[in-house]
N, CA and C atoms as a LAMMPS dump frame, in Angstrom:
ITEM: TIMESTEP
0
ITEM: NUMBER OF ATOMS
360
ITEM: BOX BOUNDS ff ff ff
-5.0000000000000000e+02 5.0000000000000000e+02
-5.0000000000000000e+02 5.0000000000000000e+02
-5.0000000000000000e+02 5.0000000000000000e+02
ITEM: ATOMS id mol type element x y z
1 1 1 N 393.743 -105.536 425.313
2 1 2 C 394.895 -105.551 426.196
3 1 3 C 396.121 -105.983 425.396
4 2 1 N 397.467 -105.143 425.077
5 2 2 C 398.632 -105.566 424.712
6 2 3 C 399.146 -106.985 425.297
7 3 1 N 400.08 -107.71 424.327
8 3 2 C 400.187 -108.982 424.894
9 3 3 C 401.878 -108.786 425.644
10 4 1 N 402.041 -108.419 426.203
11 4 2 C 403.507 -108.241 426.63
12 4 3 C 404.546 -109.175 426.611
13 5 1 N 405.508 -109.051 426.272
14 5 2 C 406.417 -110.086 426.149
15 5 3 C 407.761 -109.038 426.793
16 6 1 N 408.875 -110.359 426.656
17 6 2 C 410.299 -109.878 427.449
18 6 3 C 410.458 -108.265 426.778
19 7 1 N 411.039 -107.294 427.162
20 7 2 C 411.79 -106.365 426.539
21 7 3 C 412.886 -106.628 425.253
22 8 1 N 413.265 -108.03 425.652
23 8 2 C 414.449 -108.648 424.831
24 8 3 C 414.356 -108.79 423.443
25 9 1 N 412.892 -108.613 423.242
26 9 2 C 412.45 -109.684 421.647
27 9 3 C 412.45 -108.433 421.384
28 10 1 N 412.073 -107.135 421.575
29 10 2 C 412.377 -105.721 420.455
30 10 3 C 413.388 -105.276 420.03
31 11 1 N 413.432 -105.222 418.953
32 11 2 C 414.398 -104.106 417.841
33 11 3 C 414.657 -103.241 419.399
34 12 1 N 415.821 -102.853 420.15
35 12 2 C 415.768 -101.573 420.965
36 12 3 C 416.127 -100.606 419.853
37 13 1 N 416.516 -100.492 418.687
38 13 2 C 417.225 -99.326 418.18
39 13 3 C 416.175 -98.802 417.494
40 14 1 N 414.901 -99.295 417.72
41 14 2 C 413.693 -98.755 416.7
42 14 3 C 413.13 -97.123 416.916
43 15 1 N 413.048 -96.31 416.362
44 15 2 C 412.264 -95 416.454
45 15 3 C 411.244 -95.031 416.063
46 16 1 N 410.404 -94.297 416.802
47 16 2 C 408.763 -93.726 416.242
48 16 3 C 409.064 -92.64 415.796
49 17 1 N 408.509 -92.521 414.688
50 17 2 C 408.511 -91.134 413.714
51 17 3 C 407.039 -90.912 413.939
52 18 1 N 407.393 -89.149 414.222
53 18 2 C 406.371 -88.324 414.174
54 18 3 C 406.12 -86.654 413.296
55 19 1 N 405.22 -86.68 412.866
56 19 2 C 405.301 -85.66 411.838
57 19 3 C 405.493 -84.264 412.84
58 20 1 N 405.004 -84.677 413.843
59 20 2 C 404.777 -83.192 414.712
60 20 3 C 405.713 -82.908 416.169
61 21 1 N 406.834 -83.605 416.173
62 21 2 C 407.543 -83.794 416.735
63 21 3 C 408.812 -82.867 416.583
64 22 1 N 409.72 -81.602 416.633
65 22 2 C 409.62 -81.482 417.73
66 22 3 C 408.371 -80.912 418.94
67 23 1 N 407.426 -79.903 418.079
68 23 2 C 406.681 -79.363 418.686
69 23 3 C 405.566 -79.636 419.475
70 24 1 N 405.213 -80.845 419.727
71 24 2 C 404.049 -81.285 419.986
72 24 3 C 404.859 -81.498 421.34
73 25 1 N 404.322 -81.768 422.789
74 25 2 C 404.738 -81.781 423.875
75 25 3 C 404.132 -83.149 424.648
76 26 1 N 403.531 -83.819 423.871
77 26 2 C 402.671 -84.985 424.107
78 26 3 C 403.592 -86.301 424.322
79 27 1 N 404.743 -85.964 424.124
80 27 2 C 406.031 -87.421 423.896
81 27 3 C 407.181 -86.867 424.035
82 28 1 N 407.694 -87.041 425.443
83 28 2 C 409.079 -87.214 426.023
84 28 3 C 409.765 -87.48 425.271
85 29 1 N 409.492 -88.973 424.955
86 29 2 C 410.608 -89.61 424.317
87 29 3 C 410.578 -90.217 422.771
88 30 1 N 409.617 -89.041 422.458
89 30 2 C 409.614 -90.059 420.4
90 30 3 C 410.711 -89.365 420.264
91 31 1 N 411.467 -90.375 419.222
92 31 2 C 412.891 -90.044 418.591
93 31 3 C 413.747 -90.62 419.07
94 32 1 N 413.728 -91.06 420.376
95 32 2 C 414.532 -91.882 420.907
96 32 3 C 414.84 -93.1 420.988
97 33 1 N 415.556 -93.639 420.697
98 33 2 C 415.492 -94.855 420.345
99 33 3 C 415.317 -95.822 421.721
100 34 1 N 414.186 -97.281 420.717
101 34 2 C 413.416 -97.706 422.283
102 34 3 C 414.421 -98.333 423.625
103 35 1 N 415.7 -99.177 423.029
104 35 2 C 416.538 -98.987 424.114
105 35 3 C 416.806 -97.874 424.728
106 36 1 N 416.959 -96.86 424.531
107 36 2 C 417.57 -95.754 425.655
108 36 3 C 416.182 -95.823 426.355
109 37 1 N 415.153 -95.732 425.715
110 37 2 C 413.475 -95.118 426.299
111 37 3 C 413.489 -96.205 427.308
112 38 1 N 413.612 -97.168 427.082
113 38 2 C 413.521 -98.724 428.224
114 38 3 C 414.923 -97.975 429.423
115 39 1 N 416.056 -98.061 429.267
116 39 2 C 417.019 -97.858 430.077
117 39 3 C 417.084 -96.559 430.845
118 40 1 N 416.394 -95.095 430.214
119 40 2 C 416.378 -94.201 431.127
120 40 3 C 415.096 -94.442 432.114
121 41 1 N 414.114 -95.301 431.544
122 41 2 C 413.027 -95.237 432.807
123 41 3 C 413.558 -96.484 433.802
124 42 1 N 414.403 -97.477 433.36
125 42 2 C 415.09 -98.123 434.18
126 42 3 C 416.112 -97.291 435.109
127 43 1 N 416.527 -96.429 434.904
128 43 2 C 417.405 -96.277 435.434
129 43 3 C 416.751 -95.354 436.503
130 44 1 N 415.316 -94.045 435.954
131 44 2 C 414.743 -93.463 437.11
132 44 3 C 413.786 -93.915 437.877
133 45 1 N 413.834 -95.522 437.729
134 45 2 C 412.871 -96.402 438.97
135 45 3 C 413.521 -96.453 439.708
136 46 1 N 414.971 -96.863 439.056
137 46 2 C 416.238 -97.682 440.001
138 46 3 C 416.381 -96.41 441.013
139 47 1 N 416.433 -95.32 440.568
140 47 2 C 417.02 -93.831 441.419
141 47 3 C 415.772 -93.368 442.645
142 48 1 N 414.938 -94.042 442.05
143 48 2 C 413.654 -93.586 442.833
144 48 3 C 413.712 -94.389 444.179
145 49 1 N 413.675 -96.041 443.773
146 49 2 C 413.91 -96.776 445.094
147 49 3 C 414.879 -96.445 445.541
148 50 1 N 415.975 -96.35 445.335
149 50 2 C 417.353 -96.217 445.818
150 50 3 C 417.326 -94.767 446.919
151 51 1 N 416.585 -93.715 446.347
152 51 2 C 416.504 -93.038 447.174
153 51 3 C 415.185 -92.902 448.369
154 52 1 N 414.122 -93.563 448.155
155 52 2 C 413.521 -94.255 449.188
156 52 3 C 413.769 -95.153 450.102
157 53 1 N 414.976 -95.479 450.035
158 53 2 C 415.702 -96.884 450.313
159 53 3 C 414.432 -97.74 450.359
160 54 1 N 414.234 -98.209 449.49
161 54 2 C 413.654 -99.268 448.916
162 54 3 C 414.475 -100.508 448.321
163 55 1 N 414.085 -101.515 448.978
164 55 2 C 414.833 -102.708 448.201
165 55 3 C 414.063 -102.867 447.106
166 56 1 N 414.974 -103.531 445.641
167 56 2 C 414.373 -103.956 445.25
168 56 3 C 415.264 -104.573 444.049
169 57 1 N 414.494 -105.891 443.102
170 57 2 C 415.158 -106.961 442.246
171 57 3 C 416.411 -105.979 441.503
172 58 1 N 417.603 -106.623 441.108
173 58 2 C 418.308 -105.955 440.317
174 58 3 C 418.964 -107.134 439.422
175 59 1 N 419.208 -106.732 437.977
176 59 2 C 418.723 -105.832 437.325
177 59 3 C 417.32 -105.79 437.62
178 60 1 N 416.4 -104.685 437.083
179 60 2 C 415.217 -104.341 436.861
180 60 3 C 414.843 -104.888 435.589
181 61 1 N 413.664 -105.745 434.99
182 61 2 C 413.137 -106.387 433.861
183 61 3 C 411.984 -105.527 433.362
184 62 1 N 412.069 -105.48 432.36
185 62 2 C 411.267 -104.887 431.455
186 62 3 C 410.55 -105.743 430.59
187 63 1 N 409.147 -105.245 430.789
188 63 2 C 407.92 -105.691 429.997
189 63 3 C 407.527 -105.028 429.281
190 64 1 N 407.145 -105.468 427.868
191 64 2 C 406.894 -104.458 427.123
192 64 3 C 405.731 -104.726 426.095
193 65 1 N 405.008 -103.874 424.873
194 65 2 C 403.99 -104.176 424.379
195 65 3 C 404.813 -103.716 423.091
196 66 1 N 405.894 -103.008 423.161
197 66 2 C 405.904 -102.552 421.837
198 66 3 C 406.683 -100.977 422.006
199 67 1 N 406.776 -100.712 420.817
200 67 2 C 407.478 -99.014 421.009
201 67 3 C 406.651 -98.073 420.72
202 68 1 N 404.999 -98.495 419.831
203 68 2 C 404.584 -97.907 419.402
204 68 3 C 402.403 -98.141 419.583
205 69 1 N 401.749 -96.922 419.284
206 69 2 C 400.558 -97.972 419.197
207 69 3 C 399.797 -98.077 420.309
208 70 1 N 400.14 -97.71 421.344
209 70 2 C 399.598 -98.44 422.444
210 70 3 C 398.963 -97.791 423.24
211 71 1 N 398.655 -96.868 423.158
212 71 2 C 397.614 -96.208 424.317
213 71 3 C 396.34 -95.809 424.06
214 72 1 N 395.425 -96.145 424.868
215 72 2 C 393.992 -96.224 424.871
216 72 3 C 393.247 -95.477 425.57
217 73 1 N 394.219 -94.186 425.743
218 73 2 C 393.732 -93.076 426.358
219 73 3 C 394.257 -91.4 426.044
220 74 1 N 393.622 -90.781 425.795
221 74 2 C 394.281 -89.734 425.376
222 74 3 C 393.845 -88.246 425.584
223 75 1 N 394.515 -87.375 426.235
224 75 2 C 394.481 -85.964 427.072
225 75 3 C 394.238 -84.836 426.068
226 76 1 N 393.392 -84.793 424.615
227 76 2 C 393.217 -83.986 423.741
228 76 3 C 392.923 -82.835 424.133
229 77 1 N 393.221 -81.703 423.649
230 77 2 C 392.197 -80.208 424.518
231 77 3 C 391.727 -79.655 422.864
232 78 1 N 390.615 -79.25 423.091
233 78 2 C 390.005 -78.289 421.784
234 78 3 C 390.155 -76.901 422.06
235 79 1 N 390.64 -75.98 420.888
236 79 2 C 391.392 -74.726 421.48
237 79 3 C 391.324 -74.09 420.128
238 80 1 N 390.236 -72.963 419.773
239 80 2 C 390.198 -72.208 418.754
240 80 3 C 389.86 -73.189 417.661
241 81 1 N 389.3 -74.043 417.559
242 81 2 C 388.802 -74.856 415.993
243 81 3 C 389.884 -75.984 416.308
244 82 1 N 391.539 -76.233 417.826
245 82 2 C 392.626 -77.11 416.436
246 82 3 C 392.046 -78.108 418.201
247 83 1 N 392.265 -79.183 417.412
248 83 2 C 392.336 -80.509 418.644
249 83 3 C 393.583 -81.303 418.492
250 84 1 N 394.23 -81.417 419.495
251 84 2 C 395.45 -82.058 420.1
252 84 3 C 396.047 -81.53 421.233
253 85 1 N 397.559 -81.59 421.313
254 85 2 C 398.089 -81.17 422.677
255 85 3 C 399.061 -80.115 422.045
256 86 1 N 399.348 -79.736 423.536
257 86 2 C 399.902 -78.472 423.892
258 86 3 C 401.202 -78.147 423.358
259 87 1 N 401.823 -77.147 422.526
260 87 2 C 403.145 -77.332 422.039
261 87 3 C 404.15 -77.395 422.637
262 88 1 N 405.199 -76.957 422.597
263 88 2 C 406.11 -77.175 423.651
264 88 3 C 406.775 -75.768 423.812
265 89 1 N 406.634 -74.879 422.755
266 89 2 C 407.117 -73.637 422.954
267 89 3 C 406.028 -72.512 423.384
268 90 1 N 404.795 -72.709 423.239
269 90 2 C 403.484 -71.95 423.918
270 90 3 C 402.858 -72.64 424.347
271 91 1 N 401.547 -72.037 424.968
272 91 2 C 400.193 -72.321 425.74
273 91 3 C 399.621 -72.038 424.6
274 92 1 N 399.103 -73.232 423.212
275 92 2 C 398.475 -73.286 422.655
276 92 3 C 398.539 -74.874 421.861
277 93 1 N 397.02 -75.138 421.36
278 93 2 C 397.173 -76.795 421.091
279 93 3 C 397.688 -76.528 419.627
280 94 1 N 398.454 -77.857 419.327
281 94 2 C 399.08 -78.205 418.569
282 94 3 C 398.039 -79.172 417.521
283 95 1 N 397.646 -78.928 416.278
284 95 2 C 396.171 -79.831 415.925
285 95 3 C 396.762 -81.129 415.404
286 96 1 N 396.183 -82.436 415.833
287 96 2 C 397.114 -83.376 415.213
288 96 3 C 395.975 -84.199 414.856
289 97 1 N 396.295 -84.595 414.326
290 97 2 C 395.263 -85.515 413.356
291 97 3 C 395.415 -87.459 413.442
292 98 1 N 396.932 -87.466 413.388
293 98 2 C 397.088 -88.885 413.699
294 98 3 C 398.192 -88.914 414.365
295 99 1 N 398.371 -89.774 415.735
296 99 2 C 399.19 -89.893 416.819
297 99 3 C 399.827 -91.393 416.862
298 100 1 N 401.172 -91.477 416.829
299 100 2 C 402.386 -92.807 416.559
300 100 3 C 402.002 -93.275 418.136
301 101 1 N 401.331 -92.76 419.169
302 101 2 C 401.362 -93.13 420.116
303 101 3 C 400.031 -93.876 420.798
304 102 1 N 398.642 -93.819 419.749
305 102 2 C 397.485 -93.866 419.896
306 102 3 C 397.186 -95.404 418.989
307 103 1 N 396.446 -96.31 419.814
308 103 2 C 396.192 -97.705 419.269
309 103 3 C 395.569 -97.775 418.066
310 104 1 N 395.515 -98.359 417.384
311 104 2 C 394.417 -98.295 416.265
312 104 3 C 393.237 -98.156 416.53
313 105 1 N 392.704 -98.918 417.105
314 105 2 C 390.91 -98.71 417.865
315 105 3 C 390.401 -96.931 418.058
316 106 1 N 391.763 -96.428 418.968
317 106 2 C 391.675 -94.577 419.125
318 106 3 C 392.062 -93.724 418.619
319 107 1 N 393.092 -94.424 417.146
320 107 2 C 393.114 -93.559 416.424
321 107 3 C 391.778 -93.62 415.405
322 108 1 N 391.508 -94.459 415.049
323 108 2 C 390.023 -94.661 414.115
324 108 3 C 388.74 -93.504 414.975
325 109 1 N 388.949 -93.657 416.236
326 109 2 C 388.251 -93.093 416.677
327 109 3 C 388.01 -91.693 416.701
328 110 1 N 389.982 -90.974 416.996
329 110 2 C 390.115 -89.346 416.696
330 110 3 C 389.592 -89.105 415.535
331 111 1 N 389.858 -89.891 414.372
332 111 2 C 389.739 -89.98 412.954
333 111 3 C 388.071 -89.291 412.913
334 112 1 N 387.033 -90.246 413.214
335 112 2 C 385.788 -90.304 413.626
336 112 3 C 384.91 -88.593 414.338
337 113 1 N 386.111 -88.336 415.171
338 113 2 C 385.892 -87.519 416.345
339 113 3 C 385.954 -85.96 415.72
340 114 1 N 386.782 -86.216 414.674
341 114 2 C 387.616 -85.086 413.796
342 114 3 C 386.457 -84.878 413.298
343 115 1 N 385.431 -85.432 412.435
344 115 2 C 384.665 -85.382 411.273
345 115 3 C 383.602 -84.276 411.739
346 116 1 N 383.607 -84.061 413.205
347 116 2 C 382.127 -83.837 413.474
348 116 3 C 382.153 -81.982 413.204
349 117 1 N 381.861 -81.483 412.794
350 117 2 C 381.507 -80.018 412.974
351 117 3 C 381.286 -79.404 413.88
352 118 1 N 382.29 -78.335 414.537
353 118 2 C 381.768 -77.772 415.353
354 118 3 C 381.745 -76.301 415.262
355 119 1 N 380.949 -75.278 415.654
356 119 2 C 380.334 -75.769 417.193
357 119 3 C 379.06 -76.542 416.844
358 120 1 N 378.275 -77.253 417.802
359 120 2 C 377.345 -78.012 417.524
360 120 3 C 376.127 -77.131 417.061
């Protein structure tokens, strides 16, 4: 489990670099720097309640784990021999090998996952 702390203590101007970026369709927002990435999803919670009329705290606080690293789950598709996600200009996977967005534990694991030969 990430240890979360304020939004405050991050670099906001930090980027994740990705080798497969623009094409890979797997990340909205790599390239962006993590303040804007924090402030536009602040801003489409804020738009969301607001138009639910929903009350709710303002400003909105942000918790965070990090800009990078962090997910422990991942939507791969296998497609002609390549494994990863979908590009952004076709209906075809994009093969990626190591993901700026995948924890260490799951990237060791794609790593692992990669090795195996297929078809079985």
């Amino acid at each position: 489990m990430p240890n979360f702390q304020k939004f405050e203590t991050f670099d906001k101007l930090t980027t994740v670099p990705c080798p497969y970026a623009p094409d890979c369709g797997g990340c909205q927002h790599i390239g962006v720097p993590y303040g804007d990435q924090a402030q536009n999803k602040i801003n489409d919670l804020s738009g969301l309640f607001a138009a639910a009329s929903v009350a709710f705290p303002q400003p909105l606080k942000v918790l965070s784990a990090g800009p990078a690293h962090l997910r422990d789950r991942l939507d791969f598709s296998l497609q002609d021999g390549r494994l990863g996600l979908y590009r952004t200009d076709r209906h075809e996977i994009l093969d990626i090998e190591v993901c700026a967005q995948l924890s260490p534990a799951l990237q060791e694991w794609l790593s692992d996952f990669r090795k195996i030969q297929w078809p079985f």
